[in-house]
N, C-alpha and C positions, 0 to 999 in steps of 0.2 A: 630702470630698476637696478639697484647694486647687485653689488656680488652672492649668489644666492649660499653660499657656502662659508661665510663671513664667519656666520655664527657656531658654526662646526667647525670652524678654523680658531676661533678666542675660546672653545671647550679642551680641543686639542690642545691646544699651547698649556690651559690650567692643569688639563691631566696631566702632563709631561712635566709639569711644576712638580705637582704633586708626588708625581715617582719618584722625580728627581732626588726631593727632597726625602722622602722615602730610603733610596736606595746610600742616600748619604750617611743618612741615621743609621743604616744597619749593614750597614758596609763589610764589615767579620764574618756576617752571617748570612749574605749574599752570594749564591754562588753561579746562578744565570750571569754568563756574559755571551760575547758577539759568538757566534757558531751554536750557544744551544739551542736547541727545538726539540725539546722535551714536549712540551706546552701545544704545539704549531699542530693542529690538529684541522679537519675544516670547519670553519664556523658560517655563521650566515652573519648578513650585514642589513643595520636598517636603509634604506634607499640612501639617506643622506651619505652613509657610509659606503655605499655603493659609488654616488655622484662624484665624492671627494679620489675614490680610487681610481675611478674611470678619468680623472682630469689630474690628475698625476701619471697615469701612462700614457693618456693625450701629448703628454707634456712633454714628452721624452723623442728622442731622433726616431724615426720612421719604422727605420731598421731594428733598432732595439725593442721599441713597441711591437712590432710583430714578432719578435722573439717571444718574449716574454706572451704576449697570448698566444702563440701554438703551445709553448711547456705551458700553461694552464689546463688547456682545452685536453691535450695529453694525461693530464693529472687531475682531474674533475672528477673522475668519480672514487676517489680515493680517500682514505680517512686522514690523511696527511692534508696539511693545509697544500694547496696548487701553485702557491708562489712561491712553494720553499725549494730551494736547490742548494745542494751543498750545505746541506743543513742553515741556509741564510733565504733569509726574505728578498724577495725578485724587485720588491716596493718600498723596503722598509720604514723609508722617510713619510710614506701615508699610510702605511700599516694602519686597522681599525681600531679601535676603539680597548677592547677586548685584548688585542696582541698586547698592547701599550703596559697596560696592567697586567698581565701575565708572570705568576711567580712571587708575587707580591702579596704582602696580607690582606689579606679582606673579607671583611665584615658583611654578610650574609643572614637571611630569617630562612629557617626551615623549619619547616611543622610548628610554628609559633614560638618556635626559640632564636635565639643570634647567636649564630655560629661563626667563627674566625678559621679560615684556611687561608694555605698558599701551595707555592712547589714543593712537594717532599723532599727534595732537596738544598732548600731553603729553609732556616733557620733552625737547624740541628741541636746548635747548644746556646739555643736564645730560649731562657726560663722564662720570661715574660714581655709585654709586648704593650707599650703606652700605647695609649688610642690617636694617636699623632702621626702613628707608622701605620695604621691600617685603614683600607679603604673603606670608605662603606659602598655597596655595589648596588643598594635598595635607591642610594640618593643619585650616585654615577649613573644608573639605568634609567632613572627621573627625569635626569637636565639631559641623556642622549635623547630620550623619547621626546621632551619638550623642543627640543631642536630640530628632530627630524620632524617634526611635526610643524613645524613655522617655516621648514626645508620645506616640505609639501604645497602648502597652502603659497611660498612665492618663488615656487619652480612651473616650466609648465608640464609637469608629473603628469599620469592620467588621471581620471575622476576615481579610479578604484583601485589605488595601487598596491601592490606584492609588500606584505607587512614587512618581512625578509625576503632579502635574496642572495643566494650562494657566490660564492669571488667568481667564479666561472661565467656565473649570466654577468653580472655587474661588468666585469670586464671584457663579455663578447657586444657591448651593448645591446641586447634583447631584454633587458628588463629598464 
């Protein structure tokens, strides 16, 4: 069997395209860069998003990986995301899914309408916004869900797995 993570790895790279080219086009009116954690809240992750994170601090020297999981396990029940320290991501290069886009426009249906947010701090004296700069989070949530779902079917996950699961389980390994 290949890499079970391939496919959450060529989603990632297109999201990252995506912002990129995003954060180009609105560059004036960008004002998230490295140190803020406005945004960094805890969220939950679909398993795939779980697997990819738990094999990025597999990844890392001994010493380090067990750092970085006691300050999680420290900071688990907090409303702050658990990897954030010094206001910076403990992971940032596998950050989920959700972090990636953070602060960014995006295109959202609520109560049968489509609505456009981002950071409140983000784009102040931008009047208007081509649909080229904004996410759509109904289709981004589509192809995670379709991935972690073909993640399921050729990992060997359990037969009834945890739809989400929090940065803290994902990275003590119990889920």
């Amino acid at each position: 069997m290949g890499d079970v993570l391939e496919n959450y790895r060529h989603l990632v790279a297109r999201i990252d395209a995506l912002c990129q080219g995003i954060t180009a086009a609105l560059r004036e009116h960008i004002t998230c860069s490295e140190g803020c954690s406005s945004c960094c809240t805890a969220v939950t992750l679909f398993p795939v998003e779980a697997a990819a994170l738990r094999a990025a601090l597999d990844s890392l020297p001994t010493e380090e990986a067990a750092a970085i999981r006691r300050h999680v396990e420290e900071h688990a029940d907090g409303e702050r995301c658990p990897l954030l320290e010094h206001h910076r991501c403990l992971l940032y290069a596998a950050r989920p899914i959700i972090c990636r886009t953070h602060g960014l426009p995006i295109l959202y249906a609520e109560n049968n309408e489509q609505r456009v947010d981002c950071c409140p701090l983000n784009l102040e004296q931008c009047e208007s916004l081509p649909g080229s700069v904004v996410i759509d989070l109904d289709r981004l949530n589509a192809l995670l869900v379709a991935v972690n779902a073909l993640f399921l079917s050729q990992s060997d996950a359990p037969d009834d797995p945890p739809e989400r699961v929090t940065i803290a389980d994902a990275l003590s390994g119990n889920k």
